[in-house]
C-alpha positions in Angstrom: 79.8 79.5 35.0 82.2 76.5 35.0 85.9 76.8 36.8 88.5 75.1 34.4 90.3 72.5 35.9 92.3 70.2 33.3 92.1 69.3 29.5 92.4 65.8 27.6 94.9 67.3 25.1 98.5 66.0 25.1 101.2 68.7 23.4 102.1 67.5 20.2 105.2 69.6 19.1 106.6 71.1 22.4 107.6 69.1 25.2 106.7 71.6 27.9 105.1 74.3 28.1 108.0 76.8 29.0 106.3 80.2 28.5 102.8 79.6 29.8 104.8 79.0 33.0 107.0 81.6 33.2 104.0 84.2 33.0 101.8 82.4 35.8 105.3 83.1 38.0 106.0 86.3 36.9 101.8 86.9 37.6 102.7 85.4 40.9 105.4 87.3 41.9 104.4 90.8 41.2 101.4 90.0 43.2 102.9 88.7 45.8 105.2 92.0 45.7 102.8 94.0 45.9 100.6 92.4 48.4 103.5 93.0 51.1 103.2 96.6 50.8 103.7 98.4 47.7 102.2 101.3 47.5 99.0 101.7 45.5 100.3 104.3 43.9 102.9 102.7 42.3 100.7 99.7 41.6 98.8 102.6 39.8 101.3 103.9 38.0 101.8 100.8 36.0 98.0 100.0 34.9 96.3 101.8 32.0 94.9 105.0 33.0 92.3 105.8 29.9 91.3 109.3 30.8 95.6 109.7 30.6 96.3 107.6 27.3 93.1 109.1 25.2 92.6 112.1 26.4 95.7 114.0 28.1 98.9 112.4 27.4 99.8 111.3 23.6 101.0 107.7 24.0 104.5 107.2 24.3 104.8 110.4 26.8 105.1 109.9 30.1 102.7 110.1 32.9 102.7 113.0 35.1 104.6 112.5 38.3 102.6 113.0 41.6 103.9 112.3 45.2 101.6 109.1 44.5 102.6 108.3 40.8 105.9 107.1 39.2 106.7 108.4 35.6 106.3 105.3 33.5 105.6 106.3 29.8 101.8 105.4 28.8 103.1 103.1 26.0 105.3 101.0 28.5 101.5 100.6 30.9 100.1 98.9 27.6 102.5 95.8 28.6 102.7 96.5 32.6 99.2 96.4 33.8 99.0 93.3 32.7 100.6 91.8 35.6 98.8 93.2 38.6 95.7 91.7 39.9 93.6 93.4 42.0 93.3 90.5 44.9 93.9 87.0 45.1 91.0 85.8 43.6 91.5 87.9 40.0 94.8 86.2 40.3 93.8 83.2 40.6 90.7 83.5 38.0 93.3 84.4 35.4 95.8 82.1 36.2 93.4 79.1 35.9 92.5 80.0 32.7 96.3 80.2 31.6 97.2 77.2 33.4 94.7 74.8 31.4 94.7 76.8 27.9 97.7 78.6 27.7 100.2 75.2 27.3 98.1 73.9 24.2 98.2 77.9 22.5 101.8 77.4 23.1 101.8 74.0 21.1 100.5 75.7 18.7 102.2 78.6 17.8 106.0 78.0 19.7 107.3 79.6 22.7 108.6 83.1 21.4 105.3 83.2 18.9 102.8 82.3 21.8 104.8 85.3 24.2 104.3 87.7 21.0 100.8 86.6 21.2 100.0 86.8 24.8 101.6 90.4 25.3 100.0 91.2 21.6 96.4 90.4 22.9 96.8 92.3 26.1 98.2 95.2 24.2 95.2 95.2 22.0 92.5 94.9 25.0 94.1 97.5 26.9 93.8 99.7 24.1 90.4 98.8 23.0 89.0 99.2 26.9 90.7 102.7 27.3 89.1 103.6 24.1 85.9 102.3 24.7 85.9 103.8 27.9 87.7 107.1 27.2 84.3 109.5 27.6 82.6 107.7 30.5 83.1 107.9 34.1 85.3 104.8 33.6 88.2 106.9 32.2 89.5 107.6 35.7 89.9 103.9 36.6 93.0 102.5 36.2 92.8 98.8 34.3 95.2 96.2 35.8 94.9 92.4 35.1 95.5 89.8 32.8 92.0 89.3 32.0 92.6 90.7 28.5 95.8 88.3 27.5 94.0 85.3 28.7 90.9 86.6 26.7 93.2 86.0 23.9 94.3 82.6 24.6 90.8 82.0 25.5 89.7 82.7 21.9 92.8 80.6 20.5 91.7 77.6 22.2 88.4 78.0 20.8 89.6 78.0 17.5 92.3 75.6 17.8 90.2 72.7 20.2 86.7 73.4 20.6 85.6 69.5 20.9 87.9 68.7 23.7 87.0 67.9 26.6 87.7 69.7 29.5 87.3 69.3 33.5 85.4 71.9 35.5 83.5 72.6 38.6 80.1 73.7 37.9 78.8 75.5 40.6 82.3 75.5 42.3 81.1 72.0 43.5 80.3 69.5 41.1 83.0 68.0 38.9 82.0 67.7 35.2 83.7 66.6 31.7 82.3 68.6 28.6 83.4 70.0 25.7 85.7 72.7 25.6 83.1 74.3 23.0 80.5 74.9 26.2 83.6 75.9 28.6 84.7 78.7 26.8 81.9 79.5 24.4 79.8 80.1 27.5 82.7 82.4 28.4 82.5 84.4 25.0 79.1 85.2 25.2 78.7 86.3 28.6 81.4 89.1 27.7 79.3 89.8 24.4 76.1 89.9 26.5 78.0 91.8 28.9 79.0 94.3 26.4 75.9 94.9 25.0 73.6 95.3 28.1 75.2 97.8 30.4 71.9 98.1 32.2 72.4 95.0 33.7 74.6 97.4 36.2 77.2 95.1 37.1 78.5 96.3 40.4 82.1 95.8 40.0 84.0 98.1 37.5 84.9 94.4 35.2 86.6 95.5 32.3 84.2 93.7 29.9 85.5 95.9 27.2 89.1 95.0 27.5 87.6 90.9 27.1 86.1 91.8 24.1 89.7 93.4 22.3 91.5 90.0 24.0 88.8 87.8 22.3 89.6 89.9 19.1 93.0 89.9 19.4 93.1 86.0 19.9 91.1 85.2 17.2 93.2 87.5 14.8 96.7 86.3 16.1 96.2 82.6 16.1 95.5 82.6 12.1 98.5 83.9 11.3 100.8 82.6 14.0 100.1 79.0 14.1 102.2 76.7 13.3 102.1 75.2 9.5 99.8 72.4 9.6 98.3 72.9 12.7 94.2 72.6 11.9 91.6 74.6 13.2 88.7 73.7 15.0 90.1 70.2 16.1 90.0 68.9 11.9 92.8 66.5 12.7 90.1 64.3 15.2 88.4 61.7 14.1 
């Protein structure tokens, strides 16, 4: 898998990328809140609980208080859990991501449209994971992360750039330039794969699930939200 480290693609109609900021800092500091001793059942309290928003709780109540859990309504965890990481590093992973994609999404779409899109996409794949999860023995883990909005943006960029050329580290080592096409395409189907083939056992509770609704979501979202004009699949290069 390739680590994303910077794109050839200048912003065209914004001159900075305003939003995609803001939601790496607000990332940053709720992590670094709760890194300093929150408690985790607070930190719980705010992630999507699937057994509690499918099976117990109609969405929109509120969550049963315990000494351990805050009432915060189900519907309100839809938009919350999407800025808590488990540790550094699925901070970091997600923030990457945002960093090099999220400015050109923005470009794209406008800075309230591309906020509407990022919280719409993690909306969406916290609600498809809960669901797709609801009957296993899944339900009872809560789902924090951004991995489903950056899904999102993910599939945007896709649509919007796929013959850019992008900078990774393959290997974590070796600097390459290819096409944003491999990048993220590579990306998209290991969640598919991912999906498809629970056998594979993967021993860390990844919430391929919610990928797959921020994939969906993105895809969706972008159509309809881009900016007049603005081609698709990089039309306007040469």
């Amino acid at each position: 898998m390739f680590i994303p480290m910077q794109d050839d693609n200048p912003l065209k109609s914004i001159k900075f990328q305003f939003v995609t900021i803001a939601l790496i800092a607000i990332n940053v500091v709720v992590f670094a809140f709760a890194a300093m001793g929150m408690d985790q059942g607070v930190i719980t309290s705010f992630a999507v609980r699937p057994a509690e928003l499918f099976l117990v709780n109609v969405i929109g109540g509120p969550s049963p208080a315990t000494d351990d859990l805050i009432a915060v309504p189900e519907a309100y965890t839809l938009i919350s859990y999407m800025f808590f990481h488990g540790d550094i590093w699925h901070l970091l992973g997600n923030m990457v991501f945002l960093w090099v994609f999220g400015d050109n999404v923005e470009d794209a779409v406008g800075h309230i449209k591309f906020l509407v899109f990022y919280l719409a996409c993690g909306v969406f794949a916290g609600l498809v994971h809960a669901y797709m999860v609801a009957d296993t023995a899944m339900a009872g883990v809560p789902l924090i992360g951004a991995s489903g909005a950056v899904a999102g943006v993910i599939a945007a960029y896709l649509m919007l750039h796929p013959r850019v050329r992008v900078w990774v580290l393959a290997l974590k080592v070796i600097p390459l330039q290819i096409s944003a096409a491999i990048v993220l395409g590579l990306w998209v189907v290991t969640q598919v794969i991912m999906v498809l083939t629970p056998e594979l056992g993967d021993p860390n509770p990844v919430a391929w699930w919610a990928h797959i609704g921020g994939l969906a979501a993105g895809a969706f979202l972008i159509l309809i939200l881009k900016r007049p004009g603005v081609p698709l699949f990089d039309r306007g290069l040469a």
